[in-house]
C-alpha positions in Angstrom: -14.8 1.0 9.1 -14.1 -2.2 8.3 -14.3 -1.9 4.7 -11.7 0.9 4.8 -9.1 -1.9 6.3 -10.4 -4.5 3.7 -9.7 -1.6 1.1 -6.2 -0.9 2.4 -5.2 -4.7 2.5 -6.5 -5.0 -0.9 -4.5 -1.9 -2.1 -2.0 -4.0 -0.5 -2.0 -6.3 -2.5 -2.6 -4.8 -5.6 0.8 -2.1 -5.1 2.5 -5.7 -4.8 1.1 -6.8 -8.3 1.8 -3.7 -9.7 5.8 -3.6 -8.6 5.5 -7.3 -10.1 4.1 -6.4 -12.8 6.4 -3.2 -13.9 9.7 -5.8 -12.8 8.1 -8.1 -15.2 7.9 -5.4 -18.1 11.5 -4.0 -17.0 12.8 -7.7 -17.6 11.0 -8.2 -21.1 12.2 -4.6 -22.5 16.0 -5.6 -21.3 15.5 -8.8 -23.1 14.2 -7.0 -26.2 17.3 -4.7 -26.4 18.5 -6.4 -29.4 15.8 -7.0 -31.2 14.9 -5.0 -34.3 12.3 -4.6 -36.9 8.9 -3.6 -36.4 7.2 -6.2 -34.3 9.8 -5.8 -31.7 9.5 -1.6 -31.9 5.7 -2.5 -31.1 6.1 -4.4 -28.6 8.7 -2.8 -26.9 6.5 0.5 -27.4 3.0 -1.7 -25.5 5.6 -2.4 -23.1 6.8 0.9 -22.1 3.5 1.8 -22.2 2.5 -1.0 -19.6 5.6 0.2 -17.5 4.4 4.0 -17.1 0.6 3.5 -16.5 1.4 0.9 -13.8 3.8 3.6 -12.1 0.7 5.9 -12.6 -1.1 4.1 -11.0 1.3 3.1 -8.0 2.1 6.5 -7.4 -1.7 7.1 -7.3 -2.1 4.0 -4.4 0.6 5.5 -2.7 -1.0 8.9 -2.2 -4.1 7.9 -1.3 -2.9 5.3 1.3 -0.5 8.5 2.9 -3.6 11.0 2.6 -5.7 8.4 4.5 -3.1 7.4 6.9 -3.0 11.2 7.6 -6.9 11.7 8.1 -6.7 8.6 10.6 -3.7 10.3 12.5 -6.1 13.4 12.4 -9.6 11.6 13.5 -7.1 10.1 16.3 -5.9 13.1 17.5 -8.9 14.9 17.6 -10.7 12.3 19.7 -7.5 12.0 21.9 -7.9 16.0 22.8 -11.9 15.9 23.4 -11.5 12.4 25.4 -8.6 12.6 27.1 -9.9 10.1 29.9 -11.3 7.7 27.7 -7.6 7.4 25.7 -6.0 6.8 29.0 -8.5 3.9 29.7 -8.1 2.7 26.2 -4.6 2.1 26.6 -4.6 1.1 29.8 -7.2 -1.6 29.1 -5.0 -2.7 25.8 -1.9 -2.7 27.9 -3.6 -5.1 30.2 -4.9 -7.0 27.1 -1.7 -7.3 25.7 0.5 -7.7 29.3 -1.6 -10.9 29.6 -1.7 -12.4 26.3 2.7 -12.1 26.7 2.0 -13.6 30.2 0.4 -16.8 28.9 2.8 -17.2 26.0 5.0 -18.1 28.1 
């Protein structure tokens, strides 16, 4: 289960690079409106290129990390409805974890 969080905080972190990395691409083709000739076309042609695979890609993160957020709501639910005394205790014992980590804080 664990690995599942690690996977989400790395998918984290790599939707951040992405965005980064498409504002970066965004940035060069503005600056290489000007230019002409056939280096620049190149360029500017690896560039849009960059651009849509990384929004590929981000889109792809995104819709995984909302399919798996949805399976955890489900898994949740469904354990909720079977245990329905064991989720009260749960949250009453986390209630009482959190009411006295705010007591001390203060």
């Amino acid at each position: 289960m664990s690995g599942t969080r690690d996977d989400a905080a790395n998918d984290g972190a790599a939707g951040d690079d992405l965005r980064d990395l498409i504002a970066q691409a965004e940035e060069m083709l503005h600056s290489l409106g000007g230019q002409t000739g056939e280096a620049a076309q190149r360029l500017r042609e690896r560039v849009e290129a960059t651009v849509r695979s990384a929004r590929s890609r981000l889109s792809s993160m995104e819709d995984d990390a909302r399919a798996l957020t949805e399976q955890a709501a489900d898994t949740a639910d469904q354990y909720v409805r079977g245990n329905p005394w064991a989720a009260v205790a749960i949250a009453a014992a986390a209630g009482v974890i959190v009411g006295a980590l705010l007591s001390r804080r203060r």
